[in-house]
KEDO-534983 format. One line per 8 residues: number of its first residue (from 1); their letters; for each residue z, y, x of N, C-alpha, C, CB. Coordinates in nm, 4 decimals. Glycine has a CB too. Layout:
<nodes>
NUM = A = Z,Y,X,Z,Y,X,Z,Y,X,Z,Y,X; ...
</nodes>
This chain:
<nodes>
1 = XXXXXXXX = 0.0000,-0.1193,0.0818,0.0000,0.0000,0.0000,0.0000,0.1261,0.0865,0.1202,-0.0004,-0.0932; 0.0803,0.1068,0.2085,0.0962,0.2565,0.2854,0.0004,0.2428,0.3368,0.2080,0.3013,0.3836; -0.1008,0.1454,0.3839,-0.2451,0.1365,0.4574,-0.3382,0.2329,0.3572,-0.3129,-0.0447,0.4675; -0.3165,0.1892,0.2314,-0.4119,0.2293,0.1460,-0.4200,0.4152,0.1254,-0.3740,0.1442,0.0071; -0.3022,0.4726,0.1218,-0.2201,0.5789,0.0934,-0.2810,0.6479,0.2529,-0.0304,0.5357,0.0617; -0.3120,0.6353,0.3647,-0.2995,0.6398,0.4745,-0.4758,0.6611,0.4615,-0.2112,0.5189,0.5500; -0.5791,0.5679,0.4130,-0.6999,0.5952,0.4057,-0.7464,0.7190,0.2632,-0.7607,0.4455,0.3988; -0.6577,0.7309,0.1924,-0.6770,0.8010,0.0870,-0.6785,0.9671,0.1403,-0.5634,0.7579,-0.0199
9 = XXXXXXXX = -0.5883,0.9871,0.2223,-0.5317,1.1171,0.2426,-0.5944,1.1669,0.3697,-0.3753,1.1148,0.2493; -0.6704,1.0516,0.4249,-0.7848,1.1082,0.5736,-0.9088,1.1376,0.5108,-0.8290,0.9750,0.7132; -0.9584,1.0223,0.4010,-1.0795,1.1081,0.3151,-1.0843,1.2473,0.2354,-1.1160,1.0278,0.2136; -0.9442,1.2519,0.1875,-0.8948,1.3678,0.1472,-0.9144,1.4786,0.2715,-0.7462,1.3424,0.1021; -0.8403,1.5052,0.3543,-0.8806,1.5662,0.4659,-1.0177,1.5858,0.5254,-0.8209,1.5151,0.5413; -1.0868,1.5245,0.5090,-1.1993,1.5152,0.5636,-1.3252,1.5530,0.4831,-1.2028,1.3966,0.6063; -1.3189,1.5457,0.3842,-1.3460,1.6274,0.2753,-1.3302,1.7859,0.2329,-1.2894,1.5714,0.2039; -1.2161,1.8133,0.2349,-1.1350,1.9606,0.2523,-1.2152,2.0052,0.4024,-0.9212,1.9410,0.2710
17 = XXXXXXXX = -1.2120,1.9724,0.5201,-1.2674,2.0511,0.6179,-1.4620,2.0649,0.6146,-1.2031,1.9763,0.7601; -1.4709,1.9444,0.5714,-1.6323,1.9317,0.5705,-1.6661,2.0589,0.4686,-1.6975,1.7600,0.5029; -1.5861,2.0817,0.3569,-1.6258,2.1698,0.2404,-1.5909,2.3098,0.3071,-1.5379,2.1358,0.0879; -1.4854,2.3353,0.3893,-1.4640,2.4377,0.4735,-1.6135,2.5224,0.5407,-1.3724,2.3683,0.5848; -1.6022,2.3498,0.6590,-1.7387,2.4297,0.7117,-1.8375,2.4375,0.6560,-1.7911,2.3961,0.8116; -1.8681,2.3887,0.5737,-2.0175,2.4826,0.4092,-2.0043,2.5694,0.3703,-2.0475,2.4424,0.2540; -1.8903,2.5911,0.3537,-1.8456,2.7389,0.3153,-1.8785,2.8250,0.4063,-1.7047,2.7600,0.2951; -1.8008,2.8517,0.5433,-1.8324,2.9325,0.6407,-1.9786,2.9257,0.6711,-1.7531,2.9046,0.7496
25 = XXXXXXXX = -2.0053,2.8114,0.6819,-2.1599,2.8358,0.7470,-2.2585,2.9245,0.6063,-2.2480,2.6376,0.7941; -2.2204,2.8735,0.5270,-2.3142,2.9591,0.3895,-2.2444,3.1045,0.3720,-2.2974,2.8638,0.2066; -2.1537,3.1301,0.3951,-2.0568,3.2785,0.3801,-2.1393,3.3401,0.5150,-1.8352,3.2605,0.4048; -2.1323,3.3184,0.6091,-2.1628,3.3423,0.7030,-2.3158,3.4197,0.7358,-2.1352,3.2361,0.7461; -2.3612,3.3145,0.6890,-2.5153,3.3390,0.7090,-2.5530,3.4351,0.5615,-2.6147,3.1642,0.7193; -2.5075,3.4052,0.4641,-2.5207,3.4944,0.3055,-2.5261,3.6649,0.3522,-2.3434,3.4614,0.1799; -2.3822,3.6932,0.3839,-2.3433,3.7878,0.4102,-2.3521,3.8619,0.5911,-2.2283,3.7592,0.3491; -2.4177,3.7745,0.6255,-2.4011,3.8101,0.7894,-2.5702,3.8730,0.8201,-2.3541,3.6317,0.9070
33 = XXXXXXXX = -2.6472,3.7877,0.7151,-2.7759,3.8101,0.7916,-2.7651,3.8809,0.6471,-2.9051,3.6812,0.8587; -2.7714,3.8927,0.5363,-2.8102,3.9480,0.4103,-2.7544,4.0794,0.3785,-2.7763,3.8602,0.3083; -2.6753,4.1230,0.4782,-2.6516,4.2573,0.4802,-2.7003,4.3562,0.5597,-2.5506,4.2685,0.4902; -2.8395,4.3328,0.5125,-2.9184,4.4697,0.5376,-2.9609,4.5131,0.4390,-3.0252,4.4726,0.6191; -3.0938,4.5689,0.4667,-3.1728,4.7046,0.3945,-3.2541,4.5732,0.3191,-3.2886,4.8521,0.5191; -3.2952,4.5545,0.2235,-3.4469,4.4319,0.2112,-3.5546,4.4751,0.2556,-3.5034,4.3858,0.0651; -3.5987,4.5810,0.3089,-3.6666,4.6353,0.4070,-3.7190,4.5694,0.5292,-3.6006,4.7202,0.4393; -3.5951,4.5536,0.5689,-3.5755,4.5058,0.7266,-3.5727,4.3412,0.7381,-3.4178,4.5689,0.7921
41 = XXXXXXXX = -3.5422,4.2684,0.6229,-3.6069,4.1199,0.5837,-3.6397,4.0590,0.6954,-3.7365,4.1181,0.4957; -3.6351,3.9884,0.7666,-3.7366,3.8474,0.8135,-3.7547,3.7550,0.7377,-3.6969,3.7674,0.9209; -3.8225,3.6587,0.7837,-3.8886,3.5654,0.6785,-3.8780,3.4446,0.7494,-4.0445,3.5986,0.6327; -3.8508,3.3017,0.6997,-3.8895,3.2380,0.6975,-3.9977,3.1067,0.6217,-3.8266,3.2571,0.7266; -4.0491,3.0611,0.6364,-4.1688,2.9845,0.5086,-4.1386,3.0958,0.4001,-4.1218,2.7827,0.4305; -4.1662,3.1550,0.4120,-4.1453,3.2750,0.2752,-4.0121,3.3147,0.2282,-4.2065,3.2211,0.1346; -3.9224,3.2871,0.2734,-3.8004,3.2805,0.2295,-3.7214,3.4070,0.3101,-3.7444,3.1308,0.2540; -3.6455,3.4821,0.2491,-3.5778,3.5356,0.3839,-3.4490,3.4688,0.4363,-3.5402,3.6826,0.3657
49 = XXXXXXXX = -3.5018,3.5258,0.5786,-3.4022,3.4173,0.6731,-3.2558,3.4513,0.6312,-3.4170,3.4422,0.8616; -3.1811,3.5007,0.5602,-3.0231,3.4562,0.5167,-3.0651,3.3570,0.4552,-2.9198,3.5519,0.4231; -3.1527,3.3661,0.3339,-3.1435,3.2217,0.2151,-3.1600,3.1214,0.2817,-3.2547,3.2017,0.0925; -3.2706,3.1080,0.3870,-3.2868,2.9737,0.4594,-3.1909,2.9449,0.5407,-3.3993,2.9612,0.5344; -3.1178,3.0368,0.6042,-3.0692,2.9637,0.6585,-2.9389,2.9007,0.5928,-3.0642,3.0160,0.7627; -2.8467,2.9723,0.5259,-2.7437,2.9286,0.3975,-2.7414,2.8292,0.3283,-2.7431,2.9975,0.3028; -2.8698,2.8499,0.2245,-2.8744,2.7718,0.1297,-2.9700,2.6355,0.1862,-2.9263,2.8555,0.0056; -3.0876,2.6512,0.2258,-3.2079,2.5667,0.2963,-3.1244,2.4699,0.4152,-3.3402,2.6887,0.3810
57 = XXXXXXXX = -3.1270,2.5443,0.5418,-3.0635,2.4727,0.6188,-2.9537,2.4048,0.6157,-3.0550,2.5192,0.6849; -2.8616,2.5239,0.5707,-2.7117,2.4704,0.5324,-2.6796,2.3341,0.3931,-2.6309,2.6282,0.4769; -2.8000,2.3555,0.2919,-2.7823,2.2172,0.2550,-2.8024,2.0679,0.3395,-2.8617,2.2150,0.1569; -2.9283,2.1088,0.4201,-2.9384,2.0230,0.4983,-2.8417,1.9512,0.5968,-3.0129,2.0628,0.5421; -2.8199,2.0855,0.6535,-2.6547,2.0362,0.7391,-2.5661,1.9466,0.6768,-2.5462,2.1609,0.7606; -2.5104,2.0152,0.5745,-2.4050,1.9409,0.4956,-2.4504,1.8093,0.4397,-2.3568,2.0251,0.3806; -2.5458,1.7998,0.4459,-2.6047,1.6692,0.3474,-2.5669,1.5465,0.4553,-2.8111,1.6767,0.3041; -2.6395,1.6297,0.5943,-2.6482,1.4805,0.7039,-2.4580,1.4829,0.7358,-2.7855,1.5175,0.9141
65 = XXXXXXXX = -2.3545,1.5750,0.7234,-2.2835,1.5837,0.8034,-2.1659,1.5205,0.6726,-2.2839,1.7318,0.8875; -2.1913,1.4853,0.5646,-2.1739,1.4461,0.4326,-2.1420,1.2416,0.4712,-2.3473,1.5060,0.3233; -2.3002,1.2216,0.4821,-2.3451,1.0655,0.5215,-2.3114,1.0032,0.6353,-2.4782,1.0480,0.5292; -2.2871,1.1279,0.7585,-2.2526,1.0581,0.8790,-2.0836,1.0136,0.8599,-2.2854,1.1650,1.0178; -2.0245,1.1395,0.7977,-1.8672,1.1139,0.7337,-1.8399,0.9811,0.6593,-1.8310,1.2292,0.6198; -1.9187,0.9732,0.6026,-1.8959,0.8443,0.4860,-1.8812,0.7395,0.5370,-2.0004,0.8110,0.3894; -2.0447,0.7240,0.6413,-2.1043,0.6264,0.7409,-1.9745,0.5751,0.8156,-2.2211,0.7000,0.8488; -1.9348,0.6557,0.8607,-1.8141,0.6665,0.9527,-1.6489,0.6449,0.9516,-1.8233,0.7736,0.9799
73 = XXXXXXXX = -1.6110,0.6740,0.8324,-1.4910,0.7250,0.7948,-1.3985,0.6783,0.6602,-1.5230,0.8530,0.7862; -1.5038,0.6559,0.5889,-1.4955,0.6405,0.4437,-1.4770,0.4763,0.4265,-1.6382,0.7058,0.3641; -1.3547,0.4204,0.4020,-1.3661,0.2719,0.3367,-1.3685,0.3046,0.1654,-1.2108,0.1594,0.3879; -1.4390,0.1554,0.1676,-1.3955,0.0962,-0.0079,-1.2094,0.0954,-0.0442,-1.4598,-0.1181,-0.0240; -1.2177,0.1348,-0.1341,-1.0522,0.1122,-0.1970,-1.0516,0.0370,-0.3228,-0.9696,0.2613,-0.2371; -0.9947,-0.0822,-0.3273,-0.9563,-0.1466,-0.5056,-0.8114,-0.0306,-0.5083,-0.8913,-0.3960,-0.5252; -0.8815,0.0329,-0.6145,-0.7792,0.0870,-0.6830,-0.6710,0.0042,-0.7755,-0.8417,0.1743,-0.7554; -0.7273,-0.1166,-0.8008,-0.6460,-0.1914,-0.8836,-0.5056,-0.2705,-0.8312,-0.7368,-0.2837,-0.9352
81 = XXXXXXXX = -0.4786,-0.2335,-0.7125,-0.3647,-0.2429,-0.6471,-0.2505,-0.1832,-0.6885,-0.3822,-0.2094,-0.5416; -0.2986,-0.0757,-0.7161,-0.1631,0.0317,-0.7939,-0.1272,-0.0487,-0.9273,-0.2254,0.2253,-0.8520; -0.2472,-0.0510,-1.0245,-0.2332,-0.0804,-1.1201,-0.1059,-0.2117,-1.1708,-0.3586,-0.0928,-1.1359; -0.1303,-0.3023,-1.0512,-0.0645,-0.4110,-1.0625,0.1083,-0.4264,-0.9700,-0.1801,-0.5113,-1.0152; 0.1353,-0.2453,-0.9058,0.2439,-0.2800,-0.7552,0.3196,-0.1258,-0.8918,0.1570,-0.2301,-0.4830; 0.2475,-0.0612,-0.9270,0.3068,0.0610,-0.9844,0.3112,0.0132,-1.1699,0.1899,0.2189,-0.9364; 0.2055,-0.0319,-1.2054,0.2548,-0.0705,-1.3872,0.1573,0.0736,-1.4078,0.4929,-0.0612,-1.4599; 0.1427,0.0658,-1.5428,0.0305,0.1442,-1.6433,0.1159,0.3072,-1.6633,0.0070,0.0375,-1.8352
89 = XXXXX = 0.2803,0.2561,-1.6781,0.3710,0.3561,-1.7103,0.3722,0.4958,-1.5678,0.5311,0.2618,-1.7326; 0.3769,0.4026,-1.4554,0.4078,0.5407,-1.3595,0.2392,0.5909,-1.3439,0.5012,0.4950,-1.1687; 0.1496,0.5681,-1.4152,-0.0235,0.6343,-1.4250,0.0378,0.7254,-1.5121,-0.1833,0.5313,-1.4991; 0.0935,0.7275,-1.6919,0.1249,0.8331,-1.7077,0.1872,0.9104,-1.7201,0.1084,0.8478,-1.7342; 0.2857,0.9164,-1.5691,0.3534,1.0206,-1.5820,0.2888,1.1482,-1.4201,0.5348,0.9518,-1.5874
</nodes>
């Protein structure tokens, strides 16, 4: 049970920072490159380079850095362990 409790709370963690750095990297680039004039614009494939790089790239990032986590990090859990060590009663409280 504490094995289980022990893999629950590193995916938890690991999760929370991965969503961190999406954040920063999309905050970052949103507001870092997107605060100019639209004037002054660059472009990428038509796009301007804040959106690509934020939203475009930065999905990309997160996507591979998502799968390599999982790949890596992430076990299967039977949840039905609780069910049968804790009873139906301590679910609802």
């Amino acid at each position: 049970m504490n094995k289980i409790n022990k893999q629950l709370k590193k995916e938890a963690i690991i999760t929370v920072i991965l969503y961190l750095i999406y954040f920063v990297w999309w905050y970052s680039f949103a507001y870092g490159l997107g605060d100019v004039d639209p004037k002054d614009y660059k472009y990428i494939l038509g796009l301007p380079e804040w959106f690509f790089y934020s939203c475009i790239l930065g999905f990309l990032m997160i996507t591979t850095l998502l799968w390599i986590s999982i790949k890596l990090f992430f076990k299967e859990v039977d949840l039905k362990i609780y069910e049968k060590n804790i009873g139906r009663e301590e679910w609802k409280k």
